[in-house]
matplotlib code that plots the C-alpha trace (Angstrom):
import matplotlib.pyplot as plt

x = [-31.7, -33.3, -32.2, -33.0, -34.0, -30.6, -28.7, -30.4, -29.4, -25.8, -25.7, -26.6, -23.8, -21.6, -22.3, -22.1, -18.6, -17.6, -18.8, -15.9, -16.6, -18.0, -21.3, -22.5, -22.9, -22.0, -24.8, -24.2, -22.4, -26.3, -28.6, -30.4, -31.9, -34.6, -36.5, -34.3, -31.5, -33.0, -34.6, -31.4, -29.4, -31.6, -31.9, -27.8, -28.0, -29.9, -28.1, -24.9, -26.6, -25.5, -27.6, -27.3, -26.7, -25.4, -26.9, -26.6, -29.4, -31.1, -32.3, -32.8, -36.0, -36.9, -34.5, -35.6, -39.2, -38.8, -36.6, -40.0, -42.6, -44.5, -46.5, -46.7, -49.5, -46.9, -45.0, -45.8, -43.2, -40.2, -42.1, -40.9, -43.4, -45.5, -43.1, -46.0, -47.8, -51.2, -49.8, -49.4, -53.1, -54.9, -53.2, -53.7, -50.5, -50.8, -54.1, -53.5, -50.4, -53.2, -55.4, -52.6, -51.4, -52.0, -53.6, -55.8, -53.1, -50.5, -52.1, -55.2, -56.0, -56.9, -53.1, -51.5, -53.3, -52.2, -48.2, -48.1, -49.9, -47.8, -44.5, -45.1, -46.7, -43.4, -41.7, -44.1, -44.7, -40.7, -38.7, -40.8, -39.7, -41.2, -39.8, -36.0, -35.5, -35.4, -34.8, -37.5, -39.0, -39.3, -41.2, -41.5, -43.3, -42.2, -44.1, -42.5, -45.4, -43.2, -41.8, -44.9, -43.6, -44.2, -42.1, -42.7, -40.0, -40.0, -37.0, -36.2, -32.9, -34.0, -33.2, -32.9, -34.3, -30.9, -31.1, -34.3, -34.1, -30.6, -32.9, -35.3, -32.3, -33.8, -30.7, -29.0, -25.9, -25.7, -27.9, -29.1, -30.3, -31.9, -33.7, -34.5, -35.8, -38.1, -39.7, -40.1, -42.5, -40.0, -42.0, -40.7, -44.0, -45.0, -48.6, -49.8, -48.1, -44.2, -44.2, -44.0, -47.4, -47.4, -50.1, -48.1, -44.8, -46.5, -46.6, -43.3, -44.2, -47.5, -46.0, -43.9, -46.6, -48.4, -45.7, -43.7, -46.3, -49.8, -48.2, -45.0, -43.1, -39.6, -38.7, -35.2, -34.7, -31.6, -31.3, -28.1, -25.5, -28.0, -29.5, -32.0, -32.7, -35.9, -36.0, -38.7, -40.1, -36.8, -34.4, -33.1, -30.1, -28.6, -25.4, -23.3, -23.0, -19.6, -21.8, -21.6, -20.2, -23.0, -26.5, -28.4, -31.8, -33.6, -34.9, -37.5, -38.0, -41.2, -41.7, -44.9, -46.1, -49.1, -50.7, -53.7, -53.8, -57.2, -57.7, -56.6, -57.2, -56.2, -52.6, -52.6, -53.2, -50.7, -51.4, -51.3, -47.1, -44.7, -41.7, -39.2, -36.4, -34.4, -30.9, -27.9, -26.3, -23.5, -21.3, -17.7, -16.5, -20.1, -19.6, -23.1, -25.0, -27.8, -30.5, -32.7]
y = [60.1, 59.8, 62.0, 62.4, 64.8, 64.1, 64.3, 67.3, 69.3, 68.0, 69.7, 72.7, 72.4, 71.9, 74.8, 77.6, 76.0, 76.3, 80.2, 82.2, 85.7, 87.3, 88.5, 85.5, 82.0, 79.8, 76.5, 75.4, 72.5, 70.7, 69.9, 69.5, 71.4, 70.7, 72.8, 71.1, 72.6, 76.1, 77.0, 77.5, 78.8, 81.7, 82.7, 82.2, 84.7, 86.7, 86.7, 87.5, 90.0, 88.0, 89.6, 86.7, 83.0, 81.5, 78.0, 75.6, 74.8, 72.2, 74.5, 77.9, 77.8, 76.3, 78.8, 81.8, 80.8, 80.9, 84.2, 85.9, 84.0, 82.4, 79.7, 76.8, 73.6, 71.6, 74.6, 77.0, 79.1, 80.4, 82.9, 85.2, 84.3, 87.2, 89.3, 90.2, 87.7, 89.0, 89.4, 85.5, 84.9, 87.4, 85.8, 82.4, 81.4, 77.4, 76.8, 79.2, 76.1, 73.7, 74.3, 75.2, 71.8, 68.6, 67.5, 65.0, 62.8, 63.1, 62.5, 64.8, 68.7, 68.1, 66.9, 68.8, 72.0, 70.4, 70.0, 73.4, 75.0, 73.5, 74.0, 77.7, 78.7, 76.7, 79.8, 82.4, 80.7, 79.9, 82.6, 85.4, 87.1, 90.6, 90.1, 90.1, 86.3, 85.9, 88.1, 85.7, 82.6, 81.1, 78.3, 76.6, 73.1, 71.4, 68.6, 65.9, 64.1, 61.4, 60.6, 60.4, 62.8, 66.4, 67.9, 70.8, 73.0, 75.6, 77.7, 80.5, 81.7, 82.2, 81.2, 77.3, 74.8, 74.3, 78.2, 78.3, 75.1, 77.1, 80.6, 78.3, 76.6, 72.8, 70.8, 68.8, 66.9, 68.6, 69.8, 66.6, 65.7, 69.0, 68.0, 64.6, 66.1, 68.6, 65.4, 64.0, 66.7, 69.3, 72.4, 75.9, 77.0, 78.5, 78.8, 82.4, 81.5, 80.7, 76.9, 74.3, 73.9, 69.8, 70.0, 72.0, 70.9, 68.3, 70.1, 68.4, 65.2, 64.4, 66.1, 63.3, 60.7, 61.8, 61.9, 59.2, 56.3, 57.5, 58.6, 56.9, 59.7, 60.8, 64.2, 65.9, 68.6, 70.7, 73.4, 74.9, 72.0, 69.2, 67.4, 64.3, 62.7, 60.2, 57.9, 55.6, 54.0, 52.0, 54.0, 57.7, 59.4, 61.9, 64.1, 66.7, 69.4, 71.9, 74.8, 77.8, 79.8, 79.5, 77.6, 79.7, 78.7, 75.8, 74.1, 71.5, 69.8, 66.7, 64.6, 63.4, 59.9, 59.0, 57.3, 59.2, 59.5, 57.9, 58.3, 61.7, 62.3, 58.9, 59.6, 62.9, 61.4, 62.2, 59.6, 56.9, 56.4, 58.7, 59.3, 56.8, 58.8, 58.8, 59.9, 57.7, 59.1, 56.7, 58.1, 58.8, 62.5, 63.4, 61.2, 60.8, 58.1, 55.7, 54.0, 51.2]
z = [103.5, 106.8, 110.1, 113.1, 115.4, 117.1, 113.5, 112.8, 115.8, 115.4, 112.1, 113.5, 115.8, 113.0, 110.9, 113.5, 114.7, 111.3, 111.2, 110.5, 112.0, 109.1, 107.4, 106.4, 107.6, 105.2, 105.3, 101.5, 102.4, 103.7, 101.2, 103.4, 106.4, 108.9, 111.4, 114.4, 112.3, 111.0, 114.0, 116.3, 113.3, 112.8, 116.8, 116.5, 113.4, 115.5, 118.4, 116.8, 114.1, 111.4, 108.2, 105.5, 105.1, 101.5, 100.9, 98.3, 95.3, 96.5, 100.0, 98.2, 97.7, 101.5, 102.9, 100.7, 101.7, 105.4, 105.2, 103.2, 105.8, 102.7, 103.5, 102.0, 103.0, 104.4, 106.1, 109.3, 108.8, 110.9, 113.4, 116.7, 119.2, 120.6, 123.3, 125.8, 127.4, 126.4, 123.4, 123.4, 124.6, 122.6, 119.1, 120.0, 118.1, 119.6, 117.7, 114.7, 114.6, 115.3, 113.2, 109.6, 109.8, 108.6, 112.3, 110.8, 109.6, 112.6, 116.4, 115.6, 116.6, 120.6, 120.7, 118.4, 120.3, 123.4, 122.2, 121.0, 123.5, 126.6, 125.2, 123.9, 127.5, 129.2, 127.7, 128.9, 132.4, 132.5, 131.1, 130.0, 127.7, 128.8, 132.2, 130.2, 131.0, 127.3, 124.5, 121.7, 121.0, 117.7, 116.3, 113.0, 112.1, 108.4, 107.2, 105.2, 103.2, 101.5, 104.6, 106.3, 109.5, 110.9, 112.6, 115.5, 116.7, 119.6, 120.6, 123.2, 123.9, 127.6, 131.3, 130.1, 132.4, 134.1, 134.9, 136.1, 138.8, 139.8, 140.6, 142.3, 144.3, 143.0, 143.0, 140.1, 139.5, 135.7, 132.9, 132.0, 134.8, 135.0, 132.3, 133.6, 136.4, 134.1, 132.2, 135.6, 136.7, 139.4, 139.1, 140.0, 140.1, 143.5, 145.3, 146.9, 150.4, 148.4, 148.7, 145.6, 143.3, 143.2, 140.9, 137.9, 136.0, 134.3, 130.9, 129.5, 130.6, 128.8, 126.2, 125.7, 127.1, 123.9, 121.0, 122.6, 124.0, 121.9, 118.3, 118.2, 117.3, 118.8, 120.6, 121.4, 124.6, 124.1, 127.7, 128.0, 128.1, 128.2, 125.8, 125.0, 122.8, 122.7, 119.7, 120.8, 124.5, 124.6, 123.7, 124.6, 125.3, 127.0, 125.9, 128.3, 125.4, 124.9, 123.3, 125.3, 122.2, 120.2, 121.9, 124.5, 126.0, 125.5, 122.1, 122.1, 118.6, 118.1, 115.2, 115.1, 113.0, 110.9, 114.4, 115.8, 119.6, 120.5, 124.0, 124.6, 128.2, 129.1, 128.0, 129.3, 132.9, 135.1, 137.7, 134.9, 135.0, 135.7, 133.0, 132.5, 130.9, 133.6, 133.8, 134.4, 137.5, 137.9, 135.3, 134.8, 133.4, 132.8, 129.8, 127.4, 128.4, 126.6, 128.7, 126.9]

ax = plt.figure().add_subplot(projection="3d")
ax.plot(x, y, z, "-o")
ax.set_aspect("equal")
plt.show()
């Protein structure tokens, strides 16, 4: 059966609601589990010191796999990013990604390099984790040959981009639009004298110019109580979340296609089109809302 990144998340959701309290979190009612599902399970484990989690047969072996760090050729295992920053530079984690999987066959190495080096940066430039803005970041990337997709998850249980545009007083009507705002290109980076940096806070949004427009793919942003989800060019949603119990930080999950980006630095241009996954302000009760 085919999921999204969307569905994937949601079943995340559904299993830590279900977690009773005790020493294990019971996921053996999936039989199946993705990296937009593992990856904010284990940082929930994690967070809540949660030592074991019972699955069902058909996810042992995927599960017992990621727990050990055992690599497979279609797997980059479940790994805590570096805490230090030049920690993060000096291990070169974004091409180590790069370079173990299948790059050839989905968008090619420049943007695969490019994906993972943006988004695991956002959470050193953003909410370093060795200034206490976050405690880790994870990532994990799964590739489903029969299915023809790869899938590329980062995670930090951080500031969220919500929290961050609140320390840098940037205004938003809700963490949707926060992250609306984020693929738009509002920066908190600052220059030397304390005013804005124009030319950064375009990170997220060729990220998505590239899996999106070049590769065809679809992506998913979860930050604190926003979420969206982008299927393809036409269609995307976003969803005011109720998950303060259980979801901290900000999750950013890709699924890339068989489709090799071609012009790389033509899509990466950020003066060829700014992002149109806007958010629907004219809403009632910060209801979810679909744009196509």
């Amino acid at each position: 059966m085919y999921y999204s990144l969307y569905d994937d998340y949601k079943k995340f959701e559904k299993l830590v609601k279900n977690y009773d309290g005790s020493s294990i979190l019971d996921a053996s009612t999936e039989s199946f589990l993705a990296p937009t599902t593992i990856t904010p399970l284990f940082c929930f484990m994690q967070q809540n010191k949660i030592p074991e989690i019972a699955v069902n047969n058909y996810t042992h072996e995927f599960v017992d796999r990621i727990i050990n760090k055992r690599e497979i050729n279609t797997t980059k295992h479940f790994e805590d990013l570096p805490k230090r920053n030049d920690e993060w530079i000096k291990q070169q984690p974004a091409h180590k990604m790069a370079e173990k999987i299948n790059h050839e066959k989905y968008a090619g190495y420049t943007t695969v390099y490019h994906i993972c080096n943006e988004l695991i940066s956002n959470i050193y430039n953003h909410t370093p984790i060795e200034k206490g803005y976050a405690n880790r970041g994870y990532s994990f990337t799964q590739e489903y040959v029969n299915a023809n997709r790869l899938d590329i998850c980062f995670m930090d249980d951080g500031l969220s981009i919500p929290g961050k545009f609140e320390m840098n007083n940037i205004d938003f009507i809700d963490d949707c639009e926060a992250i609306s705002k984020a693929t738009y290109g509002y920066t908190t980076e600052r220059k030397s004298d304390g005013s804005i940096d124009s030319s950064r806070g375009h990170g997220l949004w060729t990220t998505l110019k590239l899996v999106i427009e070049r590769n065809k793919g679809s992506a998913l942003i979860v930050s604190r109580n926003g979420l969206l989800h982008i299927s393809n060019q036409k269609n995307w949603k976003y969803e005011i979340l109720n998950n303060d119990e259980y979801f901290k930080g900000t999750l950013i999950s890709l699924r890339l296609t068989p489709n090799l980006v071609e012009d790389y630095y033509g899509a990466i241009d950020i003066f060829s089109g700014k992002t149109k996954y806007t958010y629907n302000k004219l809403k009632k009760n910060k209801e979810a809302k679909s744009c196509t």
